[in-house]
Backbone as CSV, one residue per row, in Angstrom:
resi,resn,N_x,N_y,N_z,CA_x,CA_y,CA_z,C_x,C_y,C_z
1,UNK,-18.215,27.414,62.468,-19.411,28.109,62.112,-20.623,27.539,62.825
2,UNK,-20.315,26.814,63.765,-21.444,25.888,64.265,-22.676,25.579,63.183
3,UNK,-22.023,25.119,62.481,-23.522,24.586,61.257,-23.378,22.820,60.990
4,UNK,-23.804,22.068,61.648,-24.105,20.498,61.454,-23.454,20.286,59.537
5,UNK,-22.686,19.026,59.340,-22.107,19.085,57.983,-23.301,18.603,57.465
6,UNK,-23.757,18.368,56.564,-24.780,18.020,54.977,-23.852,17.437,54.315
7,UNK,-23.707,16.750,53.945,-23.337,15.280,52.708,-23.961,16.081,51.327
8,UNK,-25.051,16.906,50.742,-25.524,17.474,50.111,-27.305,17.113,49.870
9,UNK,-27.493,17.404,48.421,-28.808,17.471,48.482,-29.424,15.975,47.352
10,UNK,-29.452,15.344,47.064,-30.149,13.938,46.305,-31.644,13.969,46.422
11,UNK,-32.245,13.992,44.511,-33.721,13.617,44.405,-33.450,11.865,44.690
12,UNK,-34.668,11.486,44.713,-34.892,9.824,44.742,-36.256,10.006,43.446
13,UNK,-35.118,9.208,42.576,-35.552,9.441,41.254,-37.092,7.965,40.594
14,UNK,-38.245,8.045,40.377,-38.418,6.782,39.710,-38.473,6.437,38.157
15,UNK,-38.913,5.484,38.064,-38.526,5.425,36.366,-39.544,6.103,35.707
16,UNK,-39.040,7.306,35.517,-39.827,8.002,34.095,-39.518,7.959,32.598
17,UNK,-39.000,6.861,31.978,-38.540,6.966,30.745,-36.736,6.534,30.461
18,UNK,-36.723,6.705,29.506,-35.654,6.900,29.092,-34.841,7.430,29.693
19,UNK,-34.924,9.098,29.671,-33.722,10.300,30.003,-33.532,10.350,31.328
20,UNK,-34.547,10.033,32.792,-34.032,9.626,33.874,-33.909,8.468,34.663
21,UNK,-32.799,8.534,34.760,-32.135,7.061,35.607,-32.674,6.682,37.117
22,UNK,-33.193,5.466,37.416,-34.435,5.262,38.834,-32.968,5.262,39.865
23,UNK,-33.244,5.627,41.123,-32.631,5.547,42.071,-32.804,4.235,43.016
24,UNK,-31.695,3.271,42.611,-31.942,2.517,43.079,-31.634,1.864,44.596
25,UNK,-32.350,0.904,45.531,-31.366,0.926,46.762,-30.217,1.112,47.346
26,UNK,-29.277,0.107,46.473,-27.608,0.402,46.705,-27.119,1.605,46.558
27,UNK,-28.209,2.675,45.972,-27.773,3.905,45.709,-28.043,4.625,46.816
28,UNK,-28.992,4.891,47.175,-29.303,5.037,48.849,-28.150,4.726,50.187
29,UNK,-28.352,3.313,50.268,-27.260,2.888,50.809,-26.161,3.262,50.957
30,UNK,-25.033,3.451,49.585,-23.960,4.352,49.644,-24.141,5.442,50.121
31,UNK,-24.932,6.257,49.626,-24.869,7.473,50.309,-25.181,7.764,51.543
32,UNK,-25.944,6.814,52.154,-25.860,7.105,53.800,-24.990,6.318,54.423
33,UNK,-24.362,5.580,54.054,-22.844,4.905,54.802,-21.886,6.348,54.666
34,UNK,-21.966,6.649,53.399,-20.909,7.776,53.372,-21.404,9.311,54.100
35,UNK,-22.521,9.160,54.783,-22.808,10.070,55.402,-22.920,9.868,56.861
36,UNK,-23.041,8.552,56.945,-22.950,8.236,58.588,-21.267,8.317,58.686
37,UNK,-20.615,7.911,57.905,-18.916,7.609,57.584,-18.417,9.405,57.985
38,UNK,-18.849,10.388,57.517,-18.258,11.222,57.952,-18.958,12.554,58.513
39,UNK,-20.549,11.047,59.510,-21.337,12.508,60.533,-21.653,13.535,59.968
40,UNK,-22.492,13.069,58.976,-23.222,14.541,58.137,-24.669,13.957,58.008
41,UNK,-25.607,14.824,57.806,-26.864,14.717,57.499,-27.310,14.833,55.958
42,UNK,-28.065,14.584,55.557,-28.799,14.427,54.065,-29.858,15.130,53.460
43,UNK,-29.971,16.120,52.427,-30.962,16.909,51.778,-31.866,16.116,50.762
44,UNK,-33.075,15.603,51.105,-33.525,15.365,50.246,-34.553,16.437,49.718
45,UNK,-34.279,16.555,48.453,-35.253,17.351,47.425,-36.135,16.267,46.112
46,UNK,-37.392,17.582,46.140,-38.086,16.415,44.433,-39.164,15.503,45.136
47,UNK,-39.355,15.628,46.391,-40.690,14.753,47.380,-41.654,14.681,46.651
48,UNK,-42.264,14.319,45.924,-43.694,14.117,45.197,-44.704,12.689,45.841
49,UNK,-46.076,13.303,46.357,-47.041,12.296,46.785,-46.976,11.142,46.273
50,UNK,-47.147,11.926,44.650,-47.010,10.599,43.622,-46.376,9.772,43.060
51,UNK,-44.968,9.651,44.116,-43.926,8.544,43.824,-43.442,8.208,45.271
52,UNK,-45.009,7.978,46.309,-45.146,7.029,47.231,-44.651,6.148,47.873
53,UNK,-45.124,5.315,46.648,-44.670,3.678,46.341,-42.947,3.633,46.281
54,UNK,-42.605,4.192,45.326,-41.244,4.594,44.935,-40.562,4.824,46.383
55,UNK,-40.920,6.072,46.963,-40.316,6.570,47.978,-40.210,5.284,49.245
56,UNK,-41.338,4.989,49.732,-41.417,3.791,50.340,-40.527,3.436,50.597
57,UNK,-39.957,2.340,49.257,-38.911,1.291,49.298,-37.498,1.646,49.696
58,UNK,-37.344,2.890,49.581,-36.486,3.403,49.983,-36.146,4.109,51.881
59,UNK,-37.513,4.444,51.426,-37.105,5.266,53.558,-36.960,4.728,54.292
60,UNK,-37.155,3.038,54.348,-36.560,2.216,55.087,-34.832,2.495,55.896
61,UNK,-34.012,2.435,54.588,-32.676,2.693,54.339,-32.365,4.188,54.973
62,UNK,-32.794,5.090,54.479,-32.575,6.491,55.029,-32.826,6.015,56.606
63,UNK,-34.016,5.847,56.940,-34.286,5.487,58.374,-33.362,5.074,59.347
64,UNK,-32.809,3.962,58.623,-31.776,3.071,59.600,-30.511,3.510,59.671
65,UNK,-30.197,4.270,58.432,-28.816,5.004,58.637,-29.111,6.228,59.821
66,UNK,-30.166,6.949,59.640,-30.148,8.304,60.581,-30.013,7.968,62.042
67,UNK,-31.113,6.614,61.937,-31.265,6.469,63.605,-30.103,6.296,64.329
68,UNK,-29.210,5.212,63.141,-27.580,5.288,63.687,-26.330,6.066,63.745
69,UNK,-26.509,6.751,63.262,-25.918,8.153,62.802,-26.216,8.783,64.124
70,UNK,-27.512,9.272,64.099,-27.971,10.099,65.635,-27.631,9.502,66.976
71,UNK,-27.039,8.391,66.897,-26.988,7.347,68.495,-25.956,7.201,68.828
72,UNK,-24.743,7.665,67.768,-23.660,7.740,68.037,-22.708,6.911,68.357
73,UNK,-23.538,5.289,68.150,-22.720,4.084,68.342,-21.851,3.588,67.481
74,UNK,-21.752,4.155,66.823,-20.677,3.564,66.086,-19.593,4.241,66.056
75,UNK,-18.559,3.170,66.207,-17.124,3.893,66.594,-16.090,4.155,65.820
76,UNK,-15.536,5.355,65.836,-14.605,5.869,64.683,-13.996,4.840,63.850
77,UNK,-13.736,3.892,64.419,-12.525,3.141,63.522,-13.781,2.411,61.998
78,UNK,-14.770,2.262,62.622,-15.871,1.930,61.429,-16.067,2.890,60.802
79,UNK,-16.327,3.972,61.015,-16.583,5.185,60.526,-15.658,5.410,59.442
80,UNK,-14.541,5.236,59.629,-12.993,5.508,58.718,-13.105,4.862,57.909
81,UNK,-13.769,3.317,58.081,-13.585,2.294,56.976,-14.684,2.444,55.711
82,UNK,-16.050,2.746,56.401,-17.486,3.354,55.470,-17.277,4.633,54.817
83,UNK,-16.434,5.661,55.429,-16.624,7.046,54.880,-15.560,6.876,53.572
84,UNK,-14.479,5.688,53.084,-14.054,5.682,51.866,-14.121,5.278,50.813
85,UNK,-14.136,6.561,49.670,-15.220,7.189,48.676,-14.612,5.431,47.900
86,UNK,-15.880,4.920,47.281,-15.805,3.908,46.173,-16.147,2.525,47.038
87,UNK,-15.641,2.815,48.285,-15.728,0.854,49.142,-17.189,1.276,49.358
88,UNK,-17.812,-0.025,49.341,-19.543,-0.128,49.303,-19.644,-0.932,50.876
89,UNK,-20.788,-0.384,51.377,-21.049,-1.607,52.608,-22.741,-1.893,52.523
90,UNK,-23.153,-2.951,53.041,-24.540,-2.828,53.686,-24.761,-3.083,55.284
91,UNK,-25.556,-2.698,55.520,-26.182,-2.290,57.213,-26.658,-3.562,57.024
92,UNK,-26.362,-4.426,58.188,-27.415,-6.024,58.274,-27.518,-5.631,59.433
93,UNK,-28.428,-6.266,60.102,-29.433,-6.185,61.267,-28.762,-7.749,62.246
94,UNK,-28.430,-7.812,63.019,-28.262,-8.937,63.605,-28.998,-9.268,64.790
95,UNK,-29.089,-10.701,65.116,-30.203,-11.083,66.407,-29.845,-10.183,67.285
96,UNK,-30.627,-9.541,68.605,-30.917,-8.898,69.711,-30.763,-7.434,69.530
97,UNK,-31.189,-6.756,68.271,-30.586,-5.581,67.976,-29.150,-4.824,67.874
98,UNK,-28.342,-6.001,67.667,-26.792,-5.476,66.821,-26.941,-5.144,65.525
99,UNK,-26.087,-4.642,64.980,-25.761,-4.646,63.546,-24.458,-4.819,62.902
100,UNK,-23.933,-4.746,61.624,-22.657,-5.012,61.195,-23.067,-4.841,59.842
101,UNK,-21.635,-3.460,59.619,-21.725,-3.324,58.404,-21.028,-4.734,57.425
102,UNK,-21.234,-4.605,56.421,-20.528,-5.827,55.516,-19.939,-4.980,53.959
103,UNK,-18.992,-5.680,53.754,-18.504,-5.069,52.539,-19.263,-5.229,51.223
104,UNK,-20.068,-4.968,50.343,-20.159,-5.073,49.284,-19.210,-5.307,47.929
105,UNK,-19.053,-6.130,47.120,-18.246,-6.099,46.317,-19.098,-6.636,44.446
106,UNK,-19.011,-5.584,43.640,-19.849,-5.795,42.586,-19.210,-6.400,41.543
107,UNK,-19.348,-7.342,40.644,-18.644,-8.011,39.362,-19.139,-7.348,38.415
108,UNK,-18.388,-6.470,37.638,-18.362,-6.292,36.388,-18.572,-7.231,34.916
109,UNK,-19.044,-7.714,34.167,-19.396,-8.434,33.240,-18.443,-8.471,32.487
């Protein structure tokens, strides 16, 4: 259909209370590993001026996934390993402009 894939559409939520849950970095994160993981782009909806600050801390992350995503350096066999659903990674930055994803792993209490 020649139509570029979408990963789908995600607000970036901040803390309003109780009933909605803040969107936090690692949440970001996943979702653009799993969108660089299987070469899709990202809908964000819910942009409000007035969660700035909020937004901010976050477009960092969106940023660095797209730019890499769009550059095409990264090579399938990474791609295979980020695009599966539940394994977590983070993007680190290494001296002279490399990078390397790293595995995340969370402890349950």
């Amino acid at each position: 259909m020649f139509l570029p894939a979408n990963l789908g559409w995600r607000a970036v939520k901040s803390w309003s209370g109780a009933q909605e849950e803040q969107t936090f970095p690692d949440d970001i994160e996943y979702l653009c590993a799993k969108a660089l993981g299987t070469d899709s782009g990202l809908s964000l909806m819910g942009i409000d001026p007035k969660n700035a600050v909020g937004m901010a801390r976050l477009a960092h992350i969106f940023k660095r996934y797209e730019i890499l995503r769009r550059s095409n350096r990264v090579p399938e066999s990474i791609k295979q390993e980020i695009r599966v659903p539940g394994d977590e990674f983070r993007l680190v930055d290494l001296p002279g402009g490399a990078w390397q994803f790293r595995p995340v792993h969370c402890c349950e209490a």
